[in-house]
Gaussian input, Z-matrix of N, CA and C with variables (Angstrom, degrees):
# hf/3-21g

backbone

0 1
 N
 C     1     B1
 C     2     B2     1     A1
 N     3     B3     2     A2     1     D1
 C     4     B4     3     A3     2     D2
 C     5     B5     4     A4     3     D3
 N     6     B6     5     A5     4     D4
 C     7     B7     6     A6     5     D5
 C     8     B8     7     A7     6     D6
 N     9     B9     8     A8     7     D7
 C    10    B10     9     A9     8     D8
 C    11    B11    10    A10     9     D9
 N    12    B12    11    A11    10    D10
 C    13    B13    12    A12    11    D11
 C    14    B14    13    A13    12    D12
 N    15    B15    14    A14    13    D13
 C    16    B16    15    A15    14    D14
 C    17    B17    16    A16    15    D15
 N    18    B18    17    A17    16    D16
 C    19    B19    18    A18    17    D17
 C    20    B20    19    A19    18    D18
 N    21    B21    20    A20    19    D19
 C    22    B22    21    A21    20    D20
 C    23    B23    22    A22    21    D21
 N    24    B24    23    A23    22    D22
 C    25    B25    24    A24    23    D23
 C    26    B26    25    A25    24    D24
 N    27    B27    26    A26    25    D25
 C    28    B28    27    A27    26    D26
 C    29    B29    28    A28    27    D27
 N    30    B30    29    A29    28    D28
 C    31    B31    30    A30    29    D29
 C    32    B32    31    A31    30    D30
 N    33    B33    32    A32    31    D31
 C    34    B34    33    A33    32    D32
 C    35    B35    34    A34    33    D33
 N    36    B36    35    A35    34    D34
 C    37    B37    36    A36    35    D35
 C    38    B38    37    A37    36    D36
 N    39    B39    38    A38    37    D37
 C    40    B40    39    A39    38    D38
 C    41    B41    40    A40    39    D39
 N    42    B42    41    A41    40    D40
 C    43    B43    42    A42    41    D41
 C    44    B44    43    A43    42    D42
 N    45    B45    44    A44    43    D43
 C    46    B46    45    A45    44    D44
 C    47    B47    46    A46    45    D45
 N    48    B48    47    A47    46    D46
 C    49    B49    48    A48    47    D47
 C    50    B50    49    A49    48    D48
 N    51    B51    50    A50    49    D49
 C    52    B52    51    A51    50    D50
 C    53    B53    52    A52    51    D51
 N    54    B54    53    A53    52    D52
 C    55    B55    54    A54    53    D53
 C    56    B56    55    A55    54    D54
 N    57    B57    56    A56    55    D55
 C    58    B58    57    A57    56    D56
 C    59    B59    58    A58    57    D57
 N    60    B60    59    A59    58    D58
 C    61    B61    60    A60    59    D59
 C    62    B62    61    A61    60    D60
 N    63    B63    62    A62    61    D61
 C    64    B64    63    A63    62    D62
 C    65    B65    64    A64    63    D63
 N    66    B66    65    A65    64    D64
 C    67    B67    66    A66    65    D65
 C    68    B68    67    A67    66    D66
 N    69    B69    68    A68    67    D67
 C    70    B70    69    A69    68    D68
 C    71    B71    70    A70    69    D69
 N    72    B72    71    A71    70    D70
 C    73    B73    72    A72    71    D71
 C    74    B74    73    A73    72    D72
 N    75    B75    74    A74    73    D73
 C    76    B76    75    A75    74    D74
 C    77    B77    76    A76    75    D75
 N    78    B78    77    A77    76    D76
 C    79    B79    78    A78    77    D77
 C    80    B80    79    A79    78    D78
 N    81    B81    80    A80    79    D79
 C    82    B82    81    A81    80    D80
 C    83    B83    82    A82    81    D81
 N    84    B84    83    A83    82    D82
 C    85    B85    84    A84    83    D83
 C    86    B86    85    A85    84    D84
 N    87    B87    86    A86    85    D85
 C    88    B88    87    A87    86    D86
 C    89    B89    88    A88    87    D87
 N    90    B90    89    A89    88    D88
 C    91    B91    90    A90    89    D89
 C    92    B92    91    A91    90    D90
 N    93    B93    92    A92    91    D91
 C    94    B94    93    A93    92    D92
 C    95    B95    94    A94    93    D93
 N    96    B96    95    A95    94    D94
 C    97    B97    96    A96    95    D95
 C    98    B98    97    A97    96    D96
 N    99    B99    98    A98    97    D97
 C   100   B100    99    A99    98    D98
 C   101   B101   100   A100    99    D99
 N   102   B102   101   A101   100   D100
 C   103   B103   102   A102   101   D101
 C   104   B104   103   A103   102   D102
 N   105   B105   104   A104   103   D103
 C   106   B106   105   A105   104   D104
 C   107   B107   106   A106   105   D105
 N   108   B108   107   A107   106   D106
 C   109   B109   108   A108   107   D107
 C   110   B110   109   A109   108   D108
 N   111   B111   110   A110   109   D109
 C   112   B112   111   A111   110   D110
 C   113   B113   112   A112   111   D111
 N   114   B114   113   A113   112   D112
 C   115   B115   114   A114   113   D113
 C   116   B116   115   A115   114   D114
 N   117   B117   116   A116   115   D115
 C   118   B118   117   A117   116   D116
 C   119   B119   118   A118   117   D117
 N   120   B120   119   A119   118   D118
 C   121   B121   120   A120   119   D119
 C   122   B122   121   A121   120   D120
 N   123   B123   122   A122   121   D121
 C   124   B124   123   A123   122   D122
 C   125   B125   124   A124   123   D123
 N   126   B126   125   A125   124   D124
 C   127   B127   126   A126   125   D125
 C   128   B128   127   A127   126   D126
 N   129   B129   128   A128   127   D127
 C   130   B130   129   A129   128   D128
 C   131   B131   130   A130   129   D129
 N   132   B132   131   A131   130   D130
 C   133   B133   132   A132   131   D131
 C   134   B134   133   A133   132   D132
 N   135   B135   134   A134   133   D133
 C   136   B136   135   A135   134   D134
 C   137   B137   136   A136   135   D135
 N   138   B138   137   A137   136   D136
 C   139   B139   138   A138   137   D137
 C   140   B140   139   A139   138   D138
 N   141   B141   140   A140   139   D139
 C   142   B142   141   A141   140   D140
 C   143   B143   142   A142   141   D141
 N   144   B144   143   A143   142   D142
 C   145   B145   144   A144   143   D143
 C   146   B146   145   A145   144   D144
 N   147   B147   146   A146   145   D145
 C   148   B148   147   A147   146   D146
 C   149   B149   148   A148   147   D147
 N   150   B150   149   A149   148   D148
 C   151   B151   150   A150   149   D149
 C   152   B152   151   A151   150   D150
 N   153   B153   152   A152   151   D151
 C   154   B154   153   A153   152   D152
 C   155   B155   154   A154   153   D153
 N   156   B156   155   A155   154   D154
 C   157   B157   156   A156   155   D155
 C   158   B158   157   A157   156   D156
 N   159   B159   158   A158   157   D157
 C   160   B160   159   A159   158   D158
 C   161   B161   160   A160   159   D159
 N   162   B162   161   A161   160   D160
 C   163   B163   162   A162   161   D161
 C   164   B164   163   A163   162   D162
 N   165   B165   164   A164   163   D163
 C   166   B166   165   A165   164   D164
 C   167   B167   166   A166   165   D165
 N   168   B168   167   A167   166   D166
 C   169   B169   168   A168   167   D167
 C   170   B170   169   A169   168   D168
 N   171   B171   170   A170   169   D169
 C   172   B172   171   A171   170   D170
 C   173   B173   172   A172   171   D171
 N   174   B174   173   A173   172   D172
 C   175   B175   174   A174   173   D173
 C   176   B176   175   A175   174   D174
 N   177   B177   176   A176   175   D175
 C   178   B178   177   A177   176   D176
 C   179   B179   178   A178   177   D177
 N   180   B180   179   A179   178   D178
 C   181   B181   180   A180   179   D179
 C   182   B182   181   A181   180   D180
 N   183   B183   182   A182   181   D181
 C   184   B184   183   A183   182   D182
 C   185   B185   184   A184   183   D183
 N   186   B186   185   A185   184   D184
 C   187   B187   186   A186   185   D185
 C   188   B188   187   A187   186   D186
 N   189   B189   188   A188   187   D187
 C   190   B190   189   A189   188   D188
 C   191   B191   190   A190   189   D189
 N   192   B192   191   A191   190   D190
 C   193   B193   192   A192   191   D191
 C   194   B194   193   A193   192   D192
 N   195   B195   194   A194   193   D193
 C   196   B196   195   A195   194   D194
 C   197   B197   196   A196   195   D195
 N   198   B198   197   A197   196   D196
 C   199   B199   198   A198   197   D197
 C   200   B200   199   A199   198   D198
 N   201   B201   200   A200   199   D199
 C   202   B202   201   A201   200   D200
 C   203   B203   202   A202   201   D201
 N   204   B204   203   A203   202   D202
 C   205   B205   204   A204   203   D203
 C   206   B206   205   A205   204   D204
 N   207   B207   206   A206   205   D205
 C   208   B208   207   A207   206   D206
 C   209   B209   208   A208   207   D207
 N   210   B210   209   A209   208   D208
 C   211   B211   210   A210   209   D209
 C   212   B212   211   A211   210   D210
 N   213   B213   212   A212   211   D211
 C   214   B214   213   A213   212   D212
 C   215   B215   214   A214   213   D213
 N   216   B216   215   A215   214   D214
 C   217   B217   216   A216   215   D215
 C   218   B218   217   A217   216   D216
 N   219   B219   218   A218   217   D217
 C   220   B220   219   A219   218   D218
 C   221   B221   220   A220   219   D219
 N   222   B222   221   A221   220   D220
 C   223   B223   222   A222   221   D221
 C   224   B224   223   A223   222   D222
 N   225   B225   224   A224   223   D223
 C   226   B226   225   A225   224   D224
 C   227   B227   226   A226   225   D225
 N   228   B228   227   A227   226   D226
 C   229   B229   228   A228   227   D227
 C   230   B230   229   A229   228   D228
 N   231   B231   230   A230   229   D229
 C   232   B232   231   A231   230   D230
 C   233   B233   232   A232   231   D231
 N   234   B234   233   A233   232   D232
 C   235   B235   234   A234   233   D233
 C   236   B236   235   A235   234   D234
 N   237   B237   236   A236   235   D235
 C   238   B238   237   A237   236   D236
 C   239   B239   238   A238   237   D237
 N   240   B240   239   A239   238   D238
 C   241   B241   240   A240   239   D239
 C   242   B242   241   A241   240   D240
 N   243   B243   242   A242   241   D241
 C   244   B244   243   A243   242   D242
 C   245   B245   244   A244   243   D243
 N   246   B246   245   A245   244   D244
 C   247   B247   246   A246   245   D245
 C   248   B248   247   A247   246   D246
 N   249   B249   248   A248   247   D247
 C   250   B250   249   A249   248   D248
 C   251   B251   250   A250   249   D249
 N   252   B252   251   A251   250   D250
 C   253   B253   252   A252   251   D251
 C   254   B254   253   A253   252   D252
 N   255   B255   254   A254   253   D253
 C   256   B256   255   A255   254   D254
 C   257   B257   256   A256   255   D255
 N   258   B258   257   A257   256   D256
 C   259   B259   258   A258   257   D257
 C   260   B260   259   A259   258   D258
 N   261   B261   260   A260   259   D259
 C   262   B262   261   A261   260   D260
 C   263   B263   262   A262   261   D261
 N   264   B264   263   A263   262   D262
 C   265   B265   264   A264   263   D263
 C   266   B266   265   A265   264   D264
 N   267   B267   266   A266   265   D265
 C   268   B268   267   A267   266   D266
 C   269   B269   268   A268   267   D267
 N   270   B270   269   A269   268   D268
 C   271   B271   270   A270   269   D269
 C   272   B272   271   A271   270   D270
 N   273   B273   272   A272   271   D271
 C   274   B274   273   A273   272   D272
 C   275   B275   274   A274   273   D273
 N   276   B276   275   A275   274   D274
 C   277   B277   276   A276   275   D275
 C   278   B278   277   A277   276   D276
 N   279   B279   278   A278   277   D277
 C   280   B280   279   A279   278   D278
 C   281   B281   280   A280   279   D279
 N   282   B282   281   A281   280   D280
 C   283   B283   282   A282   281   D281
 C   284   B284   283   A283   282   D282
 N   285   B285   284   A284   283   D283
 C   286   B286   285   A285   284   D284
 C   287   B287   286   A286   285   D285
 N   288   B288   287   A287   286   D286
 C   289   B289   288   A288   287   D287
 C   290   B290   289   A289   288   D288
 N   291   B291   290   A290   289   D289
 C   292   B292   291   A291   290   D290
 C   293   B293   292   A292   291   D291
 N   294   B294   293   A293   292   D292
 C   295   B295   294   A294   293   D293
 C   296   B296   295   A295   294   D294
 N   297   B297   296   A296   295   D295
 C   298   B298   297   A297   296   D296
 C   299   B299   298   A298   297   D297
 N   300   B300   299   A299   298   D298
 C   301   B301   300   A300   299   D299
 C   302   B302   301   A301   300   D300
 N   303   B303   302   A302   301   D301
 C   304   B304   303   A303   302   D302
 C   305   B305   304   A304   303   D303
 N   306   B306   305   A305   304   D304
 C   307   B307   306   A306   305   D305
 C   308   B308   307   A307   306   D306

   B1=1.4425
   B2=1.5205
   B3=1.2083
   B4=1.9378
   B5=1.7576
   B6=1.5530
   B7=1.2449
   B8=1.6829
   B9=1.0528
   B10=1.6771
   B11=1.1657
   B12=1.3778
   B13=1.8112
   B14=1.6348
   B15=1.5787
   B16=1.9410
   B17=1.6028
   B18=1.4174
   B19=1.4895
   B20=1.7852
   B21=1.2646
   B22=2.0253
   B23=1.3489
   B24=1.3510
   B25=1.5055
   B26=1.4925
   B27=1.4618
   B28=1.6365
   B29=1.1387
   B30=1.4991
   B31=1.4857
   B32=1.5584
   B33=1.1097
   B34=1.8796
   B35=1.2381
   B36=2.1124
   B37=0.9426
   B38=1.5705
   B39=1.0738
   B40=1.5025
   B41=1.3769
   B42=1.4457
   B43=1.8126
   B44=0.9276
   B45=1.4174
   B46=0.8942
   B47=1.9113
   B48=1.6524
   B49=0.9382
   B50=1.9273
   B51=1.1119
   B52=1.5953
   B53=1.9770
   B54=1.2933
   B55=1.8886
   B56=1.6568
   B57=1.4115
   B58=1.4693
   B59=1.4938
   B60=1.6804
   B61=1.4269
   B62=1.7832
   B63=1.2538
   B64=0.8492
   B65=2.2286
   B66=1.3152
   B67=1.7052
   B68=1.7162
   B69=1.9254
   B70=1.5507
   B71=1.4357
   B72=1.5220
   B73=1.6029
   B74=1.8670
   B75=1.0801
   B76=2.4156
   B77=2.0922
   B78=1.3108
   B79=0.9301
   B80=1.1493
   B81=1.2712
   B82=1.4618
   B83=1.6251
   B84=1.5023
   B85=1.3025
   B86=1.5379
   B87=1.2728
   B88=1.5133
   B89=1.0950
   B90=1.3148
   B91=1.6374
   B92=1.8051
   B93=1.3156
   B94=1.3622
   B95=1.4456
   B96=1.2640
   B97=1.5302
   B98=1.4543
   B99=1.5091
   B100=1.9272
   B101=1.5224
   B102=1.3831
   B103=1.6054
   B104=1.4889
   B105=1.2170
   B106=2.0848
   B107=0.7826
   B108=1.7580
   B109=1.1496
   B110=1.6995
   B111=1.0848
   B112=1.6462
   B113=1.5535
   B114=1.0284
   B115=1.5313
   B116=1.7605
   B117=1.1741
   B118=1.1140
   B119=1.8395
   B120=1.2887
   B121=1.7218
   B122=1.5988
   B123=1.6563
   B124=1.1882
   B125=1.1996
   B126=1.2440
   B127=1.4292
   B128=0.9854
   B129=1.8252
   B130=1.1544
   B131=1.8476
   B132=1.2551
   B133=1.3648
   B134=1.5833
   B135=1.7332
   B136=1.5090
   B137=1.6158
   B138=1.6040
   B139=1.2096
   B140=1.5064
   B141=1.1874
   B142=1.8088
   B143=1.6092
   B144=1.8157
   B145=1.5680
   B146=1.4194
   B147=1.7209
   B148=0.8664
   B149=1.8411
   B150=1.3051
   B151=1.2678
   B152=1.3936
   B153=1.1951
   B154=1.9796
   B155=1.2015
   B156=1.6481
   B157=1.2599
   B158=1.5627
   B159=1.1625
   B160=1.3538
   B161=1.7927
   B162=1.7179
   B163=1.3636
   B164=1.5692
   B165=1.5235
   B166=0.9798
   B167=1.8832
   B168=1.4617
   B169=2.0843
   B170=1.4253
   B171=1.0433
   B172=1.6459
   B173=1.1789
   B174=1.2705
   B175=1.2035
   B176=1.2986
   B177=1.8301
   B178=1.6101
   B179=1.8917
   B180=1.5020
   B181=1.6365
   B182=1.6120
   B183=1.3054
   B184=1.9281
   B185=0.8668
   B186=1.5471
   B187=1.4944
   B188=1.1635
   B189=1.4126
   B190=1.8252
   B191=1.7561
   B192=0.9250
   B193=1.3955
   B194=1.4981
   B195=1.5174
   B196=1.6996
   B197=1.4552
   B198=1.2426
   B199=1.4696
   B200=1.4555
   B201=1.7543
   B202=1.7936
   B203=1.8606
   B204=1.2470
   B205=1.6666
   B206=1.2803
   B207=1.0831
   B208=2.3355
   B209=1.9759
   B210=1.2966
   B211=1.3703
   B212=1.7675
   B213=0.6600
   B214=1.9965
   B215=1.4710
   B216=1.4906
   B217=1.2219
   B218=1.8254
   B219=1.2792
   B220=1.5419
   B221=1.5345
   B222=1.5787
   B223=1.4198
   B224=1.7435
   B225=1.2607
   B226=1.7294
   B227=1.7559
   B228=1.4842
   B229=1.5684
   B230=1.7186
   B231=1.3110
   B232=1.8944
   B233=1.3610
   B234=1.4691
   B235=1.0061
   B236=1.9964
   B237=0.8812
   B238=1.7311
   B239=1.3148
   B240=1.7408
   B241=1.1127
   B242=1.6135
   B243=0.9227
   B244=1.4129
   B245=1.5929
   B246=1.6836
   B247=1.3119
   B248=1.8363
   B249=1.7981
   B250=1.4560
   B251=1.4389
   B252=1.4164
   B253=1.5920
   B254=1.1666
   B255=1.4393
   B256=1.7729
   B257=1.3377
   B258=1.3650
   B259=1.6509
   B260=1.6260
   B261=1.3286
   B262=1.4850
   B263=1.4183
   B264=1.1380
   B265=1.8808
   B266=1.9745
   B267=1.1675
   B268=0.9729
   B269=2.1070
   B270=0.8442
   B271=2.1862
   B272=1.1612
   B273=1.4047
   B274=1.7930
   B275=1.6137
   B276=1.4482
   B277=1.4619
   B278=1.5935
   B279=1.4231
   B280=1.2815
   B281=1.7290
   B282=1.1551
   B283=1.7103
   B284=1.5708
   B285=1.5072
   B286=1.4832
   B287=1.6555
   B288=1.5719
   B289=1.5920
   B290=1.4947
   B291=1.0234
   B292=1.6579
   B293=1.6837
   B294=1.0895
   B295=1.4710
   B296=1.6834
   B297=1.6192
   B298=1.7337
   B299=1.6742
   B300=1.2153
   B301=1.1517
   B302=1.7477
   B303=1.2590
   B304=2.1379
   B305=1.6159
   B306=1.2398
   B307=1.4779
   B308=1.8264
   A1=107.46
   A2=106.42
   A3=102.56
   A4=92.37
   A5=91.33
   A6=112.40
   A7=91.76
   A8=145.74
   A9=149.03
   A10=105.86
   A11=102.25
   A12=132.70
   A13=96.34
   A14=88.02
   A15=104.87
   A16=97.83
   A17=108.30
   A18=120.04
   A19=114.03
   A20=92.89
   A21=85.42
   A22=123.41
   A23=127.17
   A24=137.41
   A25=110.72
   A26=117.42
   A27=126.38
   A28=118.74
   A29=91.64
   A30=103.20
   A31=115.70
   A32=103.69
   A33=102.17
   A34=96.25
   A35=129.91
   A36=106.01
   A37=134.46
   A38=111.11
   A39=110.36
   A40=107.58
   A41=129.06
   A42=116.23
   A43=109.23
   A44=155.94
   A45=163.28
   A46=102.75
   A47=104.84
   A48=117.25
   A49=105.95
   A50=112.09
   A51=111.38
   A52=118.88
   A53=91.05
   A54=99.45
   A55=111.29
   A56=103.41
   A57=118.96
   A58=109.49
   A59=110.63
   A60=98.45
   A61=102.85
   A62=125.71
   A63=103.93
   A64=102.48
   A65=70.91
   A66=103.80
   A67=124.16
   A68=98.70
   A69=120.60
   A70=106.14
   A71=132.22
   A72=102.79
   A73=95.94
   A74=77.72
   A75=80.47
   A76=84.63
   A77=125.36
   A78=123.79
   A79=151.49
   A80=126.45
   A81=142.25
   A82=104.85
   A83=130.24
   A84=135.63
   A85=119.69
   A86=123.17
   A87=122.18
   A88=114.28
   A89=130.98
   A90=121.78
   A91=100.13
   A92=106.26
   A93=102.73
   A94=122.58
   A95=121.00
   A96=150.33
   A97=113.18
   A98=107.00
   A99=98.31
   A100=73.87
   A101=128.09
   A102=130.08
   A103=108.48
   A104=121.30
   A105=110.71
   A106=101.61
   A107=96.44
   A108=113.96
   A109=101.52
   A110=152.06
   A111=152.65
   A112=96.66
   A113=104.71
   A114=102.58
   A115=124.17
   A116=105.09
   A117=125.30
   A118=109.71
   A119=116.67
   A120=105.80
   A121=72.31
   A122=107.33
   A123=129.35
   A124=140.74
   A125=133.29
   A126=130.72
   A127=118.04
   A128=126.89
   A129=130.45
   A130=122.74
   A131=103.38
   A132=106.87
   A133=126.56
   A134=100.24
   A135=105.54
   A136=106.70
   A137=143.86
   A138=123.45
   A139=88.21
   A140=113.24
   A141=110.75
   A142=120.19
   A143=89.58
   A144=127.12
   A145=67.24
   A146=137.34
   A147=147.78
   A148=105.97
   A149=131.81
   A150=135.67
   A151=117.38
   A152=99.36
   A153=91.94
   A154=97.30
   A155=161.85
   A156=127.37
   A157=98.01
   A158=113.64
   A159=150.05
   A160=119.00
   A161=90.98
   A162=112.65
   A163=102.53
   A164=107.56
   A165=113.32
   A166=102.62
   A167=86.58
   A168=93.75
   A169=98.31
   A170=118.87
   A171=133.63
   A172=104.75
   A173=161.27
   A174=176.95
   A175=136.41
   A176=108.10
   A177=96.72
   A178=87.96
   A179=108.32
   A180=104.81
   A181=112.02
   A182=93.15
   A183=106.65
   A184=109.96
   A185=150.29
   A186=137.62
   A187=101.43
   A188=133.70
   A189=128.69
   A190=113.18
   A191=127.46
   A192=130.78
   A193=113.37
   A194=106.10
   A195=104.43
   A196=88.73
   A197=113.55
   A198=124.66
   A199=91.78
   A200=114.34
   A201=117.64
   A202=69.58
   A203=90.50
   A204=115.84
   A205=129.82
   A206=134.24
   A207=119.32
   A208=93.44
   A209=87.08
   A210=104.56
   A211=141.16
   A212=129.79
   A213=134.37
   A214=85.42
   A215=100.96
   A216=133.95
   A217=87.50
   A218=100.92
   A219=128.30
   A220=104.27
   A221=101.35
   A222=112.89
   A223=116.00
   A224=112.23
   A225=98.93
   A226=108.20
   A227=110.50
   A228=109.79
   A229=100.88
   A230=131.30
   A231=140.53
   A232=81.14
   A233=145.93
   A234=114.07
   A235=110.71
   A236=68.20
   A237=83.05
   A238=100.04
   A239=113.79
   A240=132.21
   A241=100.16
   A242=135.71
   A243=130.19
   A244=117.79
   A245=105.03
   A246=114.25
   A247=126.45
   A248=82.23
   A249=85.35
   A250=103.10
   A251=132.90
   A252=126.62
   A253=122.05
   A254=115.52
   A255=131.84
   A256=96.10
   A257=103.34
   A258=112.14
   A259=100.07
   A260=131.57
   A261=132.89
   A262=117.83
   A263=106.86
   A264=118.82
   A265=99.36
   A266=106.85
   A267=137.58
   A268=95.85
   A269=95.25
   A270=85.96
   A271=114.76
   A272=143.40
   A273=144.45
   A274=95.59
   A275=108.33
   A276=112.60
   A277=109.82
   A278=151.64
   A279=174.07
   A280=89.72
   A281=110.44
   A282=105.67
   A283=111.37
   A284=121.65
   A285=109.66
   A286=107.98
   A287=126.27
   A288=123.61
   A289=98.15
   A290=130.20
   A291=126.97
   A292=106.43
   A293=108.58
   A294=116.77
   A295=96.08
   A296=112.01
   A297=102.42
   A298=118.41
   A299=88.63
   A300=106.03
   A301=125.96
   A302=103.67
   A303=109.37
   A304=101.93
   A305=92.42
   A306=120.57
   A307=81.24
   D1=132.17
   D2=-178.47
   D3=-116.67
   D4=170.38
   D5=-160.66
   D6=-122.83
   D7=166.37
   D8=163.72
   D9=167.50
   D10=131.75
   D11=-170.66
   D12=-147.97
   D13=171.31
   D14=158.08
   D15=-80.92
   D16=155.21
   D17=170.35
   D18=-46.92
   D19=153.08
   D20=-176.60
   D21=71.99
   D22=-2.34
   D23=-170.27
   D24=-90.17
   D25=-7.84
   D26=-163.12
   D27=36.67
   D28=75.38
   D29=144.30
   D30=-79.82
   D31=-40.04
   D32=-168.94
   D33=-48.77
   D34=-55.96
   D35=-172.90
   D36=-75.12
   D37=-8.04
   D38=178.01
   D39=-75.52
   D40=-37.96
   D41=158.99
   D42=-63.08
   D43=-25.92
   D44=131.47
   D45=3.05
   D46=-81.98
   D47=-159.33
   D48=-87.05
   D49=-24.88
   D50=152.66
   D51=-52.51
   D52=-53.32
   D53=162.78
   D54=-29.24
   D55=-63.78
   D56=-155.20
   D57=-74.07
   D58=-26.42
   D59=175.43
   D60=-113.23
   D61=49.77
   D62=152.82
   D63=-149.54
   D64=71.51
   D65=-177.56
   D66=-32.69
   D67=-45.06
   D68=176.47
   D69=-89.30
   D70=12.37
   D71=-158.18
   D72=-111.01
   D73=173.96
   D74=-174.22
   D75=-99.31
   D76=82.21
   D77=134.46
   D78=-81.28
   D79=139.24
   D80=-174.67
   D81=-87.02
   D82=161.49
   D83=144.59
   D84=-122.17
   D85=137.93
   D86=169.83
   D87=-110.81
   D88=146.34
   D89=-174.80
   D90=-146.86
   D91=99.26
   D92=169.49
   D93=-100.42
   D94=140.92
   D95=-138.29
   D96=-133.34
   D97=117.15
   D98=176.31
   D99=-116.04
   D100=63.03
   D101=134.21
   D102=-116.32
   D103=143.17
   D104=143.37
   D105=-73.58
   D106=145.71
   D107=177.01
   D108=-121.81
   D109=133.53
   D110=-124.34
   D111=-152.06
   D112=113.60
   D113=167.68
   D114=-120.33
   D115=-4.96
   D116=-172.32
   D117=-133.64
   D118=147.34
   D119=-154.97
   D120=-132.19
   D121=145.89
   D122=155.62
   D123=-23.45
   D124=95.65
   D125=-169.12
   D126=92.13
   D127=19.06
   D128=148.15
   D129=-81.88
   D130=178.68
   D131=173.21
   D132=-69.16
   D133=-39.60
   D134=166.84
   D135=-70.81
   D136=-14.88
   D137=-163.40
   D138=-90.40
   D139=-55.78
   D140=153.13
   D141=24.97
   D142=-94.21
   D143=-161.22
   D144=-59.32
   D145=-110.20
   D146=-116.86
   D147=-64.41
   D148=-4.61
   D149=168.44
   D150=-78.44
   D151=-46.60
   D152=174.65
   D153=-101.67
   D154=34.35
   D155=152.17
   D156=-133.23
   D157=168.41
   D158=-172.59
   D159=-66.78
   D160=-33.52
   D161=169.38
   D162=-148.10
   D163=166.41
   D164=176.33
   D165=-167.56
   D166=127.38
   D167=-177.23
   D168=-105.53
   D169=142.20
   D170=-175.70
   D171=-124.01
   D172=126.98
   D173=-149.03
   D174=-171.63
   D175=118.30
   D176=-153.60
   D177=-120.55
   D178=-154.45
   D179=172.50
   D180=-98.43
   D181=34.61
   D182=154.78
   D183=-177.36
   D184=30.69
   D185=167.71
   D186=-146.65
   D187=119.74
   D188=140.89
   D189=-73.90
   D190=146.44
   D191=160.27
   D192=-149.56
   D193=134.10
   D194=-173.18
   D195=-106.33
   D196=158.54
   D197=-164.72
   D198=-146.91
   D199=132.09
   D200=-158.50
   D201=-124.41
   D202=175.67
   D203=135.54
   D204=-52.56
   D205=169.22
   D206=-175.24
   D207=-82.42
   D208=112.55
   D209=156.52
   D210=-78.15
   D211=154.94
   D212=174.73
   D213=-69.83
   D214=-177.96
   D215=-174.56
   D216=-81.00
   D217=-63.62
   D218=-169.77
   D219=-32.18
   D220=-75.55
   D221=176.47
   D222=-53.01
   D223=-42.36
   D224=-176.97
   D225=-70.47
   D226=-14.75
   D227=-176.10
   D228=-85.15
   D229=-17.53
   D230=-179.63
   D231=-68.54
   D232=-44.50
   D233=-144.94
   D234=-103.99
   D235=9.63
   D236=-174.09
   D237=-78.05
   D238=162.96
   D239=164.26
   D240=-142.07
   D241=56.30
   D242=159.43
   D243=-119.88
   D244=161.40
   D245=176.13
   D246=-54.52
   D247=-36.45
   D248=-173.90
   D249=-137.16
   D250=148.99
   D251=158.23
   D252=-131.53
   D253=104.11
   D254=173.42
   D255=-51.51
   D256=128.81
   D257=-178.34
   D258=-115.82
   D259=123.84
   D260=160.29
   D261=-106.74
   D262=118.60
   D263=-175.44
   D264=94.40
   D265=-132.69
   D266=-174.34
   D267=48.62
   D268=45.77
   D269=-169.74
   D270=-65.23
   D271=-21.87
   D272=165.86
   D273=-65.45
   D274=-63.17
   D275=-167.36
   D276=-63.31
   D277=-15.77
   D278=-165.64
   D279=-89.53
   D280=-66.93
   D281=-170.91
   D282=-87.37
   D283=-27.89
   D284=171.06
   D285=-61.52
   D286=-28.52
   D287=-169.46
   D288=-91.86
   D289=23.78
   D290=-147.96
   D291=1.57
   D292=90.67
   D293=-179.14
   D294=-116.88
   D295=122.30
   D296=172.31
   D297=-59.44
   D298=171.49
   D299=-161.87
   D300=-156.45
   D301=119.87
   D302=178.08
   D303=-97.61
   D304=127.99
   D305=-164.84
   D306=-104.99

């Protein structure tokens, strides 16, 4: 299910509030970004890992995050295993997969 608005319209919070009532389900979230987002700073060991490989998992004593190359809509949804995936942004890729969608 994707989500797409103008900026400021709350979307975040309305997945937000889809999140909250659906307490039992194996959901996923996607959040696409025309920002970088940097988690790792230059001339560390994680910018390292993530320079020569293809993937790279970073793992601290509360966060895993796998970090690919820039993926499709398509490809980040192959890798999923959940019931459901709240999609934010992606709006070309939302109507080429005919995936529904709250405007």
């Amino acid at each position: 299910m994707g989500i797409i608005g103008l900026k400021n319209t709350g979307k975040t919070s309305l997945i937000c509030d889809i999140l909250k009532n659906l307490k039992d389900g194996d959901v996923a979230t996607i959040k696409n970004s025309h920002e970088d987002i940097y988690l790792d700073k230059e001339g560390t060991y994680s910018y390292k890992h993530k320079q020569y490989s293809n993937v790279a998992v970073f793992s601290t004593n509360k966060q895993t995050a796998f970090f690919y190359d820039k993926l499709s809509l398509e490809e980040i949804l192959s890798k999923l295993d959940n019931e459901l995936a709240i999609i934010g942004g992606f709006k070309k890729q939302l109507k080429d997969l005919n995936i529904p969608k709250i405007l």
